[in-house]
N, C-alpha and C positions, 0 to 999 in steps of 0.2 A: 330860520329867519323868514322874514316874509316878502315874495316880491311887489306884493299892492298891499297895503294897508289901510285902514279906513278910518280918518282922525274925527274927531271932535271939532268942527266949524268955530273956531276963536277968532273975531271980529280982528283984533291984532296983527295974526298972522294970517289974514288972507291973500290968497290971490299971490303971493310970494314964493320964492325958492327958499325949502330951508335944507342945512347940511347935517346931519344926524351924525351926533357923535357915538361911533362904534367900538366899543370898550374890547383891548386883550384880556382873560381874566387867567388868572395863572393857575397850575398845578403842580403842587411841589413834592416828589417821591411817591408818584398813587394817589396822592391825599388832595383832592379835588379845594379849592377853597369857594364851593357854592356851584351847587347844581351836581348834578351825577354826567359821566361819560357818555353820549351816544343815547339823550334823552331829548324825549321831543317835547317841549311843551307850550303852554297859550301864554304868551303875554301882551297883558292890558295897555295901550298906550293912550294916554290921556291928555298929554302935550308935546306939542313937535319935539320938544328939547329932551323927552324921555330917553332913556339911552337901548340899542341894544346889545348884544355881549356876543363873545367867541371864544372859545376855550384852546387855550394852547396846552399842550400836555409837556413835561419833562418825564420822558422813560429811560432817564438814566446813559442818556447817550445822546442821537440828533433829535433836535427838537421838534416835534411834530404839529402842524395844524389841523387839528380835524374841524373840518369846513362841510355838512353837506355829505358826512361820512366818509371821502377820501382825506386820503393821508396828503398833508403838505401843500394841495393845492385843492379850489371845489370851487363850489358857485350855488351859493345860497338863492334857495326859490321861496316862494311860499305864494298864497292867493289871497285876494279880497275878502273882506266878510260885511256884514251891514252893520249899520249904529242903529242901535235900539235907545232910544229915550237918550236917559244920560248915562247908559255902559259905555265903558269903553268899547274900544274895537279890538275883537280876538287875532293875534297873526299868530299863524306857527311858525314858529324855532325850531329849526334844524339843528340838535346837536349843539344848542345853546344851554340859556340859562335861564331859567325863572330870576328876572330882575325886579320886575315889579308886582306885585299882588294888589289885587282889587282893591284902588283906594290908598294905596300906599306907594310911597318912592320905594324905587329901587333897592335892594339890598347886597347887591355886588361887592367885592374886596376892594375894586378899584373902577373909575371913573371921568369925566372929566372933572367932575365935583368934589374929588377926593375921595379915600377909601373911608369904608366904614358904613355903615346903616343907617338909614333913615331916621328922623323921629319917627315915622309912622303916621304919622298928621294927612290929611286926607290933601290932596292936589286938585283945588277948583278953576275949571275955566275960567276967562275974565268975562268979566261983564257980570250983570245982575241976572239974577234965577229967571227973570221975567224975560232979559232978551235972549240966553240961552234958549228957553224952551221956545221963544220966535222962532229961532235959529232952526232948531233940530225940526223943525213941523215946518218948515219952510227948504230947507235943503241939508245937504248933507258934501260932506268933503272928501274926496279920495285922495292918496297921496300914493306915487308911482314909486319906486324903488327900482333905480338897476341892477343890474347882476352887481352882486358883491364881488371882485375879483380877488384871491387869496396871492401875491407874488411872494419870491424869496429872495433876501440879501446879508450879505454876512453882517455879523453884529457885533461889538466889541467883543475883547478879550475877556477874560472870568475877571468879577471883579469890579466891574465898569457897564454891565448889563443896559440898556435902554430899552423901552419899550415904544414902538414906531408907531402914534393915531394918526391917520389921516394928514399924511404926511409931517408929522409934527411929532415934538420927544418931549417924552416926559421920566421922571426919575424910575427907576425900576422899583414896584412893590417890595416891602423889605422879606425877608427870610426868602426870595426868589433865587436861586441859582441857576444862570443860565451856563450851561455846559464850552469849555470850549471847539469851536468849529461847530455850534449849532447854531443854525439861521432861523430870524426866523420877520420878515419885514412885512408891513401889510400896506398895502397899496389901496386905500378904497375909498371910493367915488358915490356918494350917493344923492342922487338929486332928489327932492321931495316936492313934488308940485302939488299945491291946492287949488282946486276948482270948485266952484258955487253952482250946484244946479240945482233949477225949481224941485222944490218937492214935490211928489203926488201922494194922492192917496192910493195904496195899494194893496193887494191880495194873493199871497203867495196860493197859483193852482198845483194841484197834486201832478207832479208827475207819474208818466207812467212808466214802468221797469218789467222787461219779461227777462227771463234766466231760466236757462236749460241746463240739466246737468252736466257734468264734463267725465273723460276718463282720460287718463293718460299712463306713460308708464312713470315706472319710480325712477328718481334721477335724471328729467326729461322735463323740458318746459309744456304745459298742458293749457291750451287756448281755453280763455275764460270765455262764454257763451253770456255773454250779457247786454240788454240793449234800455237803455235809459235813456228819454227825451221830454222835452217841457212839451206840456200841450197847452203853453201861453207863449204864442210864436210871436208877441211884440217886442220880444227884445227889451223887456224889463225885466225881466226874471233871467235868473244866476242859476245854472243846476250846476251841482256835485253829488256825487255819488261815492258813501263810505261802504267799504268792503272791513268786516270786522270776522274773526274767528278766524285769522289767519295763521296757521300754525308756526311756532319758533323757530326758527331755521330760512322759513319757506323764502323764495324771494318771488317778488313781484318786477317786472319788466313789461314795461308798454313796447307800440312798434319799433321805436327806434332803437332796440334791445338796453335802454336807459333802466338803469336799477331804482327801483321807487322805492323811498325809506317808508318801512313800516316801522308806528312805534306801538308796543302793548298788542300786536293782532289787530291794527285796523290803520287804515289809511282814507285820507279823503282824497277824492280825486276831482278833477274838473271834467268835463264832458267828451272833451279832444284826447282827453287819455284812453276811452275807455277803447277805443277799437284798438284789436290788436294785441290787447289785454294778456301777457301769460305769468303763470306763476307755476314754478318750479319746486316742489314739495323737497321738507327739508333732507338735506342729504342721506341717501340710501334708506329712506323711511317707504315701506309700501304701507302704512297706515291712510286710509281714505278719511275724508273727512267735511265738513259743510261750511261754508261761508255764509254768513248774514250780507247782504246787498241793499244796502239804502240808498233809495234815492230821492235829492232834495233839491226842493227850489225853492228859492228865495227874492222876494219880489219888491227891491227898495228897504223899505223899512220895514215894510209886513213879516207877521210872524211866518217862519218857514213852514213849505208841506213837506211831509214824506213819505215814502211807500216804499215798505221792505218784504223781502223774497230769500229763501232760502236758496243757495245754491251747493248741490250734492257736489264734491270731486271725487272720484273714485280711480286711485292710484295701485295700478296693476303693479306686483312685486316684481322686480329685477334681478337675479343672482349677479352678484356682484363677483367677476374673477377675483382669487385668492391669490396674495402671494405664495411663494414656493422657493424657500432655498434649501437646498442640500450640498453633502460635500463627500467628498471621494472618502471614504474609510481602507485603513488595514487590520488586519490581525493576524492569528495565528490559526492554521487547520486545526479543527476541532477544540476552537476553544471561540466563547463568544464576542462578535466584535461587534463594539456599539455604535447604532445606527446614526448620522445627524442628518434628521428632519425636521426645518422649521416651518410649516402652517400657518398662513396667518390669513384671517378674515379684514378684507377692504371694509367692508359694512360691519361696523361694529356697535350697531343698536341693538344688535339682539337678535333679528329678523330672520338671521339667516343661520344655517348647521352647517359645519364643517366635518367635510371627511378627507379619510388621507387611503387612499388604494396603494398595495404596495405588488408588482408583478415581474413576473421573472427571476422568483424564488424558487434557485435547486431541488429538485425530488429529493427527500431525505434533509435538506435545512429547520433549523427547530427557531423562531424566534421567541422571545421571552421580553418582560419589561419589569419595569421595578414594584408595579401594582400584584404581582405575581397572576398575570388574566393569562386564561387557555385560549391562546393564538393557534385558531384553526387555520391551517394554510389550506385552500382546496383548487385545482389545478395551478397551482405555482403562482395563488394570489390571494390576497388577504386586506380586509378592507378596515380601518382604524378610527375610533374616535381621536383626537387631537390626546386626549387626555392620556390614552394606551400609547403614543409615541416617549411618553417616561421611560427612561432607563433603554429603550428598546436594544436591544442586540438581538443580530442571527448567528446561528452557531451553523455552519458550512456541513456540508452530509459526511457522514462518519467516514474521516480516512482522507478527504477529499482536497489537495490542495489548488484546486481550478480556479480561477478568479472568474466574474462576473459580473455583471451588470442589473440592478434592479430598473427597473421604469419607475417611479415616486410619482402619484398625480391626487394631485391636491382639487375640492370639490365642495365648491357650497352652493347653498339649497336654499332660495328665499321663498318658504312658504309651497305653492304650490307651481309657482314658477320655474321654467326650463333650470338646469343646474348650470354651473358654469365653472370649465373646471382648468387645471395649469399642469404640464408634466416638465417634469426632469428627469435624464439619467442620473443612477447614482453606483458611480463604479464600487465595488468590492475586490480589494487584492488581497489573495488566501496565501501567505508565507507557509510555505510549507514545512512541518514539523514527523520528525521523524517516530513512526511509532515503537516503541520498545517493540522485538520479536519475542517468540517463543520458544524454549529448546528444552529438549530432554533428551538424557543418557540413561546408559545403559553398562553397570561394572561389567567388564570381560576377563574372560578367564581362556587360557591356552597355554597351550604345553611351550615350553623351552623350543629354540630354532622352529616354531612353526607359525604359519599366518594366524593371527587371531582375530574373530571377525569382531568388528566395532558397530557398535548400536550409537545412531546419534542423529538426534531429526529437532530439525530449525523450521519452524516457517515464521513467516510476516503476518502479523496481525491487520496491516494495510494491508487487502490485497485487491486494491482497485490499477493497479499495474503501475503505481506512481513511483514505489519504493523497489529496494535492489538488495540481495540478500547473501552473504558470503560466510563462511564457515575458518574459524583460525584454531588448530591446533598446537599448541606449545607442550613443553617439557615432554618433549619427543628425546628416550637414552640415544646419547652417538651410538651409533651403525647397528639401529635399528630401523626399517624399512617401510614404507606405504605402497600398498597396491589397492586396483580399485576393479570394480567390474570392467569398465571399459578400458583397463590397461594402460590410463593416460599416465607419464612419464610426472612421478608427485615428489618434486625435488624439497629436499629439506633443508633449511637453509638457519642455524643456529637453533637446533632444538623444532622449529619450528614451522607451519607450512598454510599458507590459507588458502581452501576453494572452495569452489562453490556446490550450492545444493545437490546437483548434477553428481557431481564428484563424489559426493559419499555414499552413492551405489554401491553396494559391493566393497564396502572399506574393512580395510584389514591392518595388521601392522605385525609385524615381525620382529620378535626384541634383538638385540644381539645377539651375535653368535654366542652360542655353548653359555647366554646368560640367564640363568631363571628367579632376577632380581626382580620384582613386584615395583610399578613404578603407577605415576597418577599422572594423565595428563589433563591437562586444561582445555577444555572448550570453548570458545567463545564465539559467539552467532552474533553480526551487525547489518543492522538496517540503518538505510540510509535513502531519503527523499528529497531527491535533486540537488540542491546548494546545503539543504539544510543539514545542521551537524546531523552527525552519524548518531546512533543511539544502541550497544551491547549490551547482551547477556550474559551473563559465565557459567558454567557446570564445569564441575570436577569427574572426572572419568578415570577410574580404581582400574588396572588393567593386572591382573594376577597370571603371573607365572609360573604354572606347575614345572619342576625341576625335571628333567630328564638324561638318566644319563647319558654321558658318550660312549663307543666303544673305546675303551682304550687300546695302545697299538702295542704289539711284543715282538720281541728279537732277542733270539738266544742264540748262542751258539755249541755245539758239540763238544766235551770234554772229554780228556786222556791223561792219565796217569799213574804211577807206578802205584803199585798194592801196597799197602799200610803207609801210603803217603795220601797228602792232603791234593786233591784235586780241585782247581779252580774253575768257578762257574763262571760263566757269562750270560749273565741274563739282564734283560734292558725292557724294562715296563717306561710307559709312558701315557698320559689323559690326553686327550686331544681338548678337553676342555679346559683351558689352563686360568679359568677365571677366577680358581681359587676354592669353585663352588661346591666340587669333587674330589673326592679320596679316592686313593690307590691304593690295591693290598698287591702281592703277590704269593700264589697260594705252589708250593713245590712238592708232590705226590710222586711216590712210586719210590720211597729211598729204603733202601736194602736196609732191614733190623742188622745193627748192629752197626750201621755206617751211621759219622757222625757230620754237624756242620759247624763251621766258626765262621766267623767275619770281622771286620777290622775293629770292628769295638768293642768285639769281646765282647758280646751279647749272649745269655745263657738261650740259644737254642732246641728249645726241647720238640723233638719229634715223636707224631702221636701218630700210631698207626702208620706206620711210615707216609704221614704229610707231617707239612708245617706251615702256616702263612705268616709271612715275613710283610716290612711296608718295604717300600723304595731304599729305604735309607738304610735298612740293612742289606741289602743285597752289596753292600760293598763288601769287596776282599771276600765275599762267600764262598769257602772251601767245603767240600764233600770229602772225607776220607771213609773206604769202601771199610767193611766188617774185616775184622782183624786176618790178615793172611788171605784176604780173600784176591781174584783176582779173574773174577766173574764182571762183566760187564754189565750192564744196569741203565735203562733206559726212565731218565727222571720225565714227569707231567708237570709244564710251568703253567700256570694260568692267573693273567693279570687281572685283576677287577677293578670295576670303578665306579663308584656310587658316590649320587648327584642326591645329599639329602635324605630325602623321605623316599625319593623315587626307587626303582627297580635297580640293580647294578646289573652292571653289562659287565660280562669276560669276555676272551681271548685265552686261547690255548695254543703251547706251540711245545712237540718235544723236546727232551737236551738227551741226546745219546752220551754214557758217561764209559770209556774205553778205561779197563784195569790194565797195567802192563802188570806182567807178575815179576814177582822179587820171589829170591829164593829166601829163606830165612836160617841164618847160622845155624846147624845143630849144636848138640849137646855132646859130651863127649867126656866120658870116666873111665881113667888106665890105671891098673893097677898092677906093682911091680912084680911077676914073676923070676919063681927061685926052682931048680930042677937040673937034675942029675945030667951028666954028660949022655948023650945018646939015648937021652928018654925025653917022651915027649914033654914037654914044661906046659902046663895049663896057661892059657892069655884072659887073661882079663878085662874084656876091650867092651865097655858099655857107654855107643851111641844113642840121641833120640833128635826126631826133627822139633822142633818150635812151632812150626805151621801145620798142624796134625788137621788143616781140612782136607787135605787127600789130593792137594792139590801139587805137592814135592815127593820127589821119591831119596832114598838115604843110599849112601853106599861108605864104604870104607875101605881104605886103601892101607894097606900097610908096606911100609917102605923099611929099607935098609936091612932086607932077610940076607944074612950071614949066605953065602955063596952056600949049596949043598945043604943049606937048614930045608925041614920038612915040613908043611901046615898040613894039618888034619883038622875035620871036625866031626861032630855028634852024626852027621848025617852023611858022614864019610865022602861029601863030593868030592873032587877032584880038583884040587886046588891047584892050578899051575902058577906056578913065583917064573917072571919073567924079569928079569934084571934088574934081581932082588925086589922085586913088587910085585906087590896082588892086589887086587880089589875085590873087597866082595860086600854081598848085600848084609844085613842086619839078622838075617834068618841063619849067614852062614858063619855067623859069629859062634852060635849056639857050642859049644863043647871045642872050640877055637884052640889047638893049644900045638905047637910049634919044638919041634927034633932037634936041635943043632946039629951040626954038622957033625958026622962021624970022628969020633975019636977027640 
């Protein structure tokens, strides 16, 4: 809008106040109904009653006024221009609307005149061509405009919409929807005064313009270097000064730090603006760049001068700080945990490079990202394009469950300017995971009742001292035993017993007594780092028991009995290994040929070379009866044996003295009856023999019942004496035996 305007001199309306009607024009969903948003443009006024315009926007929510480029509330300016001939007179629009075009009414939605366009028909001043041109070669009219003021008031409910002119209602444009609780009231006052002054004849002179170039930094208001003055100091000449090649973005700001609307890269300005002058390049842009600077004076109605100057700005780049966020991560020891780092550039024209430094990365840490790049780490730092932050994970140094702290410092670069850069920590906590150990056996082999050394070696594959390493033995046979080099007391507790590395110095195991059963035990080796589960290995460990055997124990005792009878033995074998594992014999030497043995089961005994090995189970009721009639004593050799297996047998020997009582044994005995004369000798017939003819009895013979005075004689004529009526004599004195009766 404009604050002086410059009308056309109409005999009618001179010298008068008039009230300019100020049109709302509407916009309904985006869709503007005449003119664009935030557009500055010239409109011709060619009679007081022409209108001007203000766009109210509907964005779907409160209703906005843009007035002068603020929201809701502004204050339209604009400056003077001169009447040439019969143009109109140019004012700028603020953020208005081309209403009228050269020669034409208005074409607005809406008005005081009602909505709709124009014929188009041209709008001539009154009066005749002839006192016009008086007019215009005679004087010229200006007309004052006050500040527009934009206020706000609530405004019907949906439905019922009014639109507020100059304090006055009129029905709402149709297809308008004013939202409810959007205000939107317009308060405005415009006084227009016409004044008549002489014309002159006039000559607009050149001003002069000098301009030095500027530098400033990026993002930073840069004092424009510019001096423009009339050198027609009577005070009829008008200068402005247009500033054109202003770049998109940039803002312009005179002293009073007041925003000057640029429209298209150029602004005109009036003379009282220009000190002070700065303009702020658009945001985070260090692109230098030149302004065009004209400056012009206009002098009544004479055609304007002007004189334009290049001005350089050269805007020094600024590294614009980066944002930076990061976030605490976990994971797992030696497995990779993925990083969150987000980067992000303030200035995002392009200007500027982005990097991401990452420090305080473990000796031994590996990162990786999902582009699969070779992340050099070099003393515990490593520097990243944005783009290598994909996928990124660090996998913690092998074995290591430490937690950590990276430094994350974020770093952009505009050009060849200072950098400017952001840090955060970014914590890492390494859950700790237990590594599987490693263990290997060793099959053992050892004799029956003796230590057998045990081969068995565990270590940790962690061995940064994080983890703990223990050793568990199972199917350990009952009452068999563990010893260790250092002697420590290695209680066994159901089969089984667990220590530590230490402990298997020196391991041994001892099976049970008198057992040389073959058995496998289990090994199993556990690591475990700190809270985290434990993690075993298992081997089987073959432990082989060569068989051995035991002595067995023996107890005999000395035997006595009569000759040609059975004499009883006592003899007592026994295994000390009684696990079953071992056999027993009993081996009996030294028995007299011709002596025999029996026992209670009537088992056929046969003696070879006078031995015989018997088991346990025959020595019951084991009788000896000595060689027939014998009655020699005899010393037997017992020896128990006992063999474990495959293994050697072990004996015991102990003697049995066997005492013969002797027996006599019946002799034999053949009588034959003699016949013989009285007082001659009668031959006897008397033929004994012993039974037991080992020389171990002697024979005799008694003859009883001699006839008182009967005679014995024999072949060898001894002397036979008969003692009351008996004799006894040997077998030799039988020989020619033959007996006298008594006389007569």
């Amino acid at each position: 809008m404009a604050e002086e305007a410059v009308q056309e001199k109409v005999p009618a309306v001179d010298d008068r106040q008039i009230l300019d009607d100020l049109t709302l024009l509407q916009q309904v969903d985006g869709t503007r109904l005449g003119g664009v948003i935030h557009e500055s443009s010239t409109v011709q006024l060619q009679r007081p009653d022409d209108t001007l315009g203000y766009v109210q926007t509907d964005y779907r929510g409160a209703e906005d006024l843009m007035v002068g480029g603020a929201v809701q509330t502004g204050t339209v300016v604009g400056e003077a221009v001169a009447v040439t001939t019969d143009q109109a007179v140019n004012a700028l629009l603020l953020n208005g609307d081309v209403l009228l075009t050269e020669g034409t009414r208005g074409s607005g939605p809406s008005g005081p005149e009602g909505a709709g366009p124009s014929d188009g028909g041209p709008r001539e001043a009154a009066g005749t061509a002839a006192e016009r041109a008086e007019l215009l070669s005679n004087a010229r009219t200006t007309s004052t405009y006050d500040p527009l003021q934009v206020a706000q008031s609530a405004i019907p409910m949906p439905g019922t919409p009014t639109q507020v002119i100059d304090n006055g209602t009129v029905p709402n444009a149709e297809g308008v929807t004013f939202l409810q609780g959007a205000v939107a009231t317009t308060d405005i006052a415009a006084d227009i005064a016409t004044t008549a002054t002489p014309a002159q004849t006039a000559v607009s002179d050149t001003p002069s313009l000098t301009v030095n170039g500027v530098s400033g930094d990026e993002d930073s208001a840069i004092a424009l270097n510019i001096a423009a003055a009339l050198t027609d100091t009577g005070g009829t000449e008008v200068l402005t000064v247009t500033l054109a090649g202003i770049p998109d973005g940039a803002v312009l700001r005179d002293a009073s730090g007041t925003v000057l609307m640029v429209v298209n890269g150029s602004i005109v300005l009036t003379a009282s603006q220009i000190p002070g002058l700065t303009l702020t390049p658009p945001p985070n842009s260090g692109d230098s760049f030149s302004l065009t600077v004209t400056a012009t004076s206009t002098d009544g109605t004479a055609a304007p001068a002007s004189v334009a100057a290049t001005l350089p700005v050269t805007v020094n780049p600024v590294s614009d700080t980066p944002t930076l966020s990061v976030s605490a991560v976990t994971g797992a020891e030696d497995t990779a945990i993925p990083l969150t780092i987000s980067p992000a550039l303030t200035d995002t024209d392009g200007s500027e490079a982005l990097t991401v430094t990452i420090a305080g990365i473990p000796a031994g840490a590996v990162l990786t990202n999902t582009a699969g790049d070779r992340l050099t780490i070099s003393g515990g730092s490593i520097t990243l394009t944005p783009g290598q932050l994909a996928g990124l994970a660090i996998t913690p140094p092998l074995n290591s469950d430490a937690d950590f702290t990276l430094t994350i410092t974020a770093t952009s670069r505009d050009g060849t300017a200072a950098p400017a850069s952001t840090s955060q920590p970014l914590l890492v906590t390494v859950n700790p995971v237990t590594d599987t150990p490693t263990l290997t056996v060793a099959a053992a082999t050892g004799n029956e009742d003796s230590a057998i050394p045990l081969t068995i070696t565990p270590a940790l594959t962690d061995t940064d001292g994080s983890e703990t390493l223990s050793v568990t033995i199972s199917g350990i046979p009952a009452g068999a035993s563990l010893a260790n080099a250092a002697g420590d007391p290695l209680t066994i507790s159901n089969g089984s017993v667990t220590l530590t590395p230490g402990q298997l110095a020196g391991l041994r195991i001892t099976p049970p007594a008198n057992s040389d059963v073959d058995f496998t035990l289990t090994v199993t080796t556990t690591a475990q780092d700190g809270t985290a589960a434990p993690v075993s290995v298992s081997a089987p460990l073959a432990v082989t028991v060569n068989p051995v055997t035991d002595t067995p124990t023996l107890s005999v005792s000395a035997a006595s009995g009569n000759e040609d009878s059975a004499i009883a033995l006592t003899i007592s074998p026994a295994l000390t290994d009684t696990d079953g594992s071992e056999a027993l014999s009993v081996t009996i030497s030294g028995i007299p040929t011709g002596a025999s043995l029996k026992n209670t089961a009537g088992d056929v005994l046969t003696i070879s070379n006078g031995s015989i090995t018997l088991s346990p189970g025959q020595l019951a009721g084991l009788t000896i009866t000595p060689p027939a009639n014998s009655d020699v004593d005899f010393t037997l050799t017992i020896t128990a044996t006992a063999r474990d297996g495959g293994a050697d047998p072990v004996s015991v020997s102990a003697p049995l003295a066997v005492t013969v009582i002797p027996v006599t044994d019946t002799p034999t005995l053949s009588l034959s009856a003699a016949t013989g004369n009285e007082d001659t000798a009668i031959p006897l017939t008397i033929t004994p023999a012993l039974t037991d003819l080992d020389g171990s009895e002697t024979l005799t013979i008694t003859i009883a019942g001699i006839p008182t005075g009967a005679v014995l004689t024999n072949t060898a004529g001894d002397v036979l004496t008969i003692s009351g009526g008996s004799i006894t004599l040997t077998p030799g004195q039988l020989a020619g035996l033959a007996i006298t009766p008594p006389s007569n």
